[in-house]
Backbone bond lengths (Angstrom), bond angles and torsions (degrees), N, CA, C in turn:
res aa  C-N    CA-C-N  psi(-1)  N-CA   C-N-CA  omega(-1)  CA-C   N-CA-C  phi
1 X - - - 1.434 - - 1.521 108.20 -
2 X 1.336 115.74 102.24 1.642 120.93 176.99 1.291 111.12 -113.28
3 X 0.944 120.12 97.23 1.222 129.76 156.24 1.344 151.46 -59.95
4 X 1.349 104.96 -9.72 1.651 132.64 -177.15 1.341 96.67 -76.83
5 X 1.458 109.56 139.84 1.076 129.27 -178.20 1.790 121.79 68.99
6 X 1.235 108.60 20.66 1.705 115.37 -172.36 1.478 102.23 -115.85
7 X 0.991 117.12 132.15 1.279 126.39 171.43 1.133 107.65 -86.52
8 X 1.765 122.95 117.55 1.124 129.16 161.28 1.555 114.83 -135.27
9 X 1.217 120.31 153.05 1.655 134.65 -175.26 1.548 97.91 -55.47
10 X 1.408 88.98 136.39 1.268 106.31 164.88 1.307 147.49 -61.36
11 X 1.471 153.09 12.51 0.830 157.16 -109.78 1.638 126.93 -65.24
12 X 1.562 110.79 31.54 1.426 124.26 -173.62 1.421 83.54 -173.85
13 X 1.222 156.64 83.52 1.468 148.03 133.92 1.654 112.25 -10.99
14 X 1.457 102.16 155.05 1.579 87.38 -179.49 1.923 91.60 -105.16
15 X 1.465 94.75 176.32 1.505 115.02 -175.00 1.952 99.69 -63.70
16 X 1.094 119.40 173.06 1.548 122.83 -175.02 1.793 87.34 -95.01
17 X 1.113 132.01 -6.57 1.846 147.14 -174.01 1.407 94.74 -80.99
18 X 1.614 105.37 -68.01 1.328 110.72 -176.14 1.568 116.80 -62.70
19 X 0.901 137.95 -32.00 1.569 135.79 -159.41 1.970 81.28 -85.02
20 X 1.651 118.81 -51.60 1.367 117.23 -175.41 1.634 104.84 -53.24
21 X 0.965 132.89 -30.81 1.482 141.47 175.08 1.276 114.95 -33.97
22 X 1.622 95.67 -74.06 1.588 137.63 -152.08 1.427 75.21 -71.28
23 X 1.017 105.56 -91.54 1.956 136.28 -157.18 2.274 83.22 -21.39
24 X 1.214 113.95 -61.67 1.661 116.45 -157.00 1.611 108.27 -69.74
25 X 1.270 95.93 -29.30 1.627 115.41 172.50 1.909 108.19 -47.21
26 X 1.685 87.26 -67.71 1.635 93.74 -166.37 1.702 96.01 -77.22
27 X 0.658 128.53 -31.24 1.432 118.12 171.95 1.646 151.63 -51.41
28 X 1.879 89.23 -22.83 1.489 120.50 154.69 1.373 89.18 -81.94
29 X 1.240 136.88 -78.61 1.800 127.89 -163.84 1.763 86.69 -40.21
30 X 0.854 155.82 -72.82 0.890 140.54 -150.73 1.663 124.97 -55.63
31 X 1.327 102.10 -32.84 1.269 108.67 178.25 1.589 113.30 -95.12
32 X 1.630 107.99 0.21 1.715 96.56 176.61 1.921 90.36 -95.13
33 X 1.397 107.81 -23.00 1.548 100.67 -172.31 1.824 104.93 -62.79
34 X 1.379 135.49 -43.68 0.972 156.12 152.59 2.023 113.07 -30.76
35 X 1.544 120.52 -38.06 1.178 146.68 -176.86 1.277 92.85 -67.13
36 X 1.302 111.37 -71.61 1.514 143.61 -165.13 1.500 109.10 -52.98
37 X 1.456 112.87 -41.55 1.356 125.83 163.61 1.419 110.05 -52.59
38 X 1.386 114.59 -83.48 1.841 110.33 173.33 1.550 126.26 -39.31
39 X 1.175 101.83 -14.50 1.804 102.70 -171.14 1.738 82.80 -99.58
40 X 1.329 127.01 -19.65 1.791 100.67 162.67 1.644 106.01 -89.55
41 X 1.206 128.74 -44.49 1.867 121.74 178.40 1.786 95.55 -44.43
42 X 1.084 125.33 -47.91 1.613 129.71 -154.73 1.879 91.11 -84.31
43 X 0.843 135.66 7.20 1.549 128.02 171.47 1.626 101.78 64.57
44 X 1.698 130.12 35.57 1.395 98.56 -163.02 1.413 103.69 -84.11
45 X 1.366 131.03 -164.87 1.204 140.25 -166.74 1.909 114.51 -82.01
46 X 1.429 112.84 91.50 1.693 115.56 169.13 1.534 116.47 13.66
47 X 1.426 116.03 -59.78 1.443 123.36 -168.41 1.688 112.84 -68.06
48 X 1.721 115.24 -40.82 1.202 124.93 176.72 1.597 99.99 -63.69
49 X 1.236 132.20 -52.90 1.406 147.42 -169.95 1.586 87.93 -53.86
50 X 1.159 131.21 -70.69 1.512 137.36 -159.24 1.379 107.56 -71.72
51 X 1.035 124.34 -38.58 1.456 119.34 162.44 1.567 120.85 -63.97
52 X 1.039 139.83 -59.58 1.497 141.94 154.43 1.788 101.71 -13.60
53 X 1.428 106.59 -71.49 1.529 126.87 172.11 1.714 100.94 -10.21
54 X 1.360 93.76 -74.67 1.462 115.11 -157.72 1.474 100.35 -71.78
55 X 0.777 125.39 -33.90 1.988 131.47 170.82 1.697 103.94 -56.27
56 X 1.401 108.55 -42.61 1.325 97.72 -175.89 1.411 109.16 -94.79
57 X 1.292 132.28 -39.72 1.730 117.94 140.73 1.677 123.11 -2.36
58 X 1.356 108.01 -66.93 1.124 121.10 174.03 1.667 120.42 -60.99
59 X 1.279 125.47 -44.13 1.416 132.63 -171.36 1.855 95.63 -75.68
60 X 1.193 124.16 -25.38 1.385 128.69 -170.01 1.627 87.86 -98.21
61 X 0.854 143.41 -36.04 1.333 119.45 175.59 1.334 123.17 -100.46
62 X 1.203 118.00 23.70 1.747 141.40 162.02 1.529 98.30 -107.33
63 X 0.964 134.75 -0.56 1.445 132.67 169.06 1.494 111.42 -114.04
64 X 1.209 113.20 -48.91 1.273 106.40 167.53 1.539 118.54 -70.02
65 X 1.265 131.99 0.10 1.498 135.05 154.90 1.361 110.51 -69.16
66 X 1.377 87.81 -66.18 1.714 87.27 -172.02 1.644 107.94 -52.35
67 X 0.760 132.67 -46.79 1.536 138.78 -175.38 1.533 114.99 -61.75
68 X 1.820 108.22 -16.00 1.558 109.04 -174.14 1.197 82.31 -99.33
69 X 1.440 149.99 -64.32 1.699 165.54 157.48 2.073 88.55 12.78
70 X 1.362 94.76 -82.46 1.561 120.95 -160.47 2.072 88.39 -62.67
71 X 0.695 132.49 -56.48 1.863 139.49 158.07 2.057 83.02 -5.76
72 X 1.713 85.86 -93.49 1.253 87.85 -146.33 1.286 110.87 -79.50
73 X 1.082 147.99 27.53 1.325 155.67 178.00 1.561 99.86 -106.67
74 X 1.107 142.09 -20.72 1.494 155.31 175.08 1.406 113.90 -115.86
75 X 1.378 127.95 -98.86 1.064 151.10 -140.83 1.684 83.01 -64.83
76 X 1.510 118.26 -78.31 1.467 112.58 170.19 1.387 137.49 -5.53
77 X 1.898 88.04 -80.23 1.210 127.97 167.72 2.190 108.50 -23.33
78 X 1.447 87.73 -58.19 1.523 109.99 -174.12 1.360 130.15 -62.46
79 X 1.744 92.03 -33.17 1.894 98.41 -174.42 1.902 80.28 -84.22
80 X 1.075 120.11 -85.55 1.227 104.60 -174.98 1.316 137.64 -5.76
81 X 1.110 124.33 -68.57 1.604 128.19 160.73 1.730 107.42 -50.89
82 X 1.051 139.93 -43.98 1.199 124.49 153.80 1.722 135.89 -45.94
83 X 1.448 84.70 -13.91 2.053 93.86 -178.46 1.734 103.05 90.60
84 X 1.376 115.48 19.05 1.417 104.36 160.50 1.035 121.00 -123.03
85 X 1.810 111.44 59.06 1.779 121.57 159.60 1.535 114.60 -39.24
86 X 1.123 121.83 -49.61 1.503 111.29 -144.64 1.311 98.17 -78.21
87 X 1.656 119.18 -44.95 1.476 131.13 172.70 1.806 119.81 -37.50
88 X 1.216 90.31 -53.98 1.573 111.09 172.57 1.028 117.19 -60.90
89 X 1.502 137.11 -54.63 1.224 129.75 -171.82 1.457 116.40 -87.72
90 X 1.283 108.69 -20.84 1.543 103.79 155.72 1.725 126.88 -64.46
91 X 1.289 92.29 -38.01 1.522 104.10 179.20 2.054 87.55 -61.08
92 X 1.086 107.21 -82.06 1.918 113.47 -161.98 1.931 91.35 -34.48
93 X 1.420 116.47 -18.57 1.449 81.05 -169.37 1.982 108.46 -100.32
94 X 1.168 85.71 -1.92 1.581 100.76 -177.48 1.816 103.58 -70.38
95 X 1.214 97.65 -24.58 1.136 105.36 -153.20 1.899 109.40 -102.14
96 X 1.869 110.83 -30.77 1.189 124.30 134.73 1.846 116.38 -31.34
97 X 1.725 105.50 -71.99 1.576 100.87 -173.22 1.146 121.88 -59.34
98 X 1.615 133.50 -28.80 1.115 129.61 178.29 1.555 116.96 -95.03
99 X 1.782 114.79 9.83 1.099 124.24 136.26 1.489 143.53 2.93
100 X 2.028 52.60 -109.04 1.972 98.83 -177.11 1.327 118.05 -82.16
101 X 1.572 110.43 12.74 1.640 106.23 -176.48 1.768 93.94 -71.28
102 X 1.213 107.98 164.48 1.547 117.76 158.54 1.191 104.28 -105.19
């Protein structure tokens, strides 16, 4: 059961807060990924480059928490109480492994 990349309904919409969250979140990642770009055209020094790296590592996996957090506190939460445990928790763990891959 893969689910990545399928568009399916939401069954808890997020708040117009939350999407403003998310949306401002990736949008700084966006502009350090963009940063990160000029500090390779500009020749800067490997270590500055690799550190930036790892900052945005980090900002993408504070978003992708929060976004797995708000997952299963709803969406989870939801198939379950509907009687679709098994679906659900396979899905949350599919979604754990392709996580925690590095």
């Amino acid at each position: 059961m893969d689910h990545i990349g399928e568009e399916r309904k939401v069954s808890h919409p997020r708040t117009l807060k939350e999407k403003e969250q998310i949306i401002n979140r990736l949008k700084r990642i966006e502009g350090q990924v963009r940063g990160i770009q000029n500090m390779v055209e500009t020749d800067r020094y490997c270590t500055d480059i690799l550190i930036q790296i790892s900052a945005i590592n980090a900002a993408l996996k504070k978003v992708s928490l929060n976004l797995l957090e708000r997952h299963t506190h709803h969406c989870v939460v939801d198939a379950i109480k509907s009687g679709n445990e098994a679906e659900a928790i396979e899905e949350l763990m599919e979604v754990f492994e392709r996580f925690t891959k590095s």
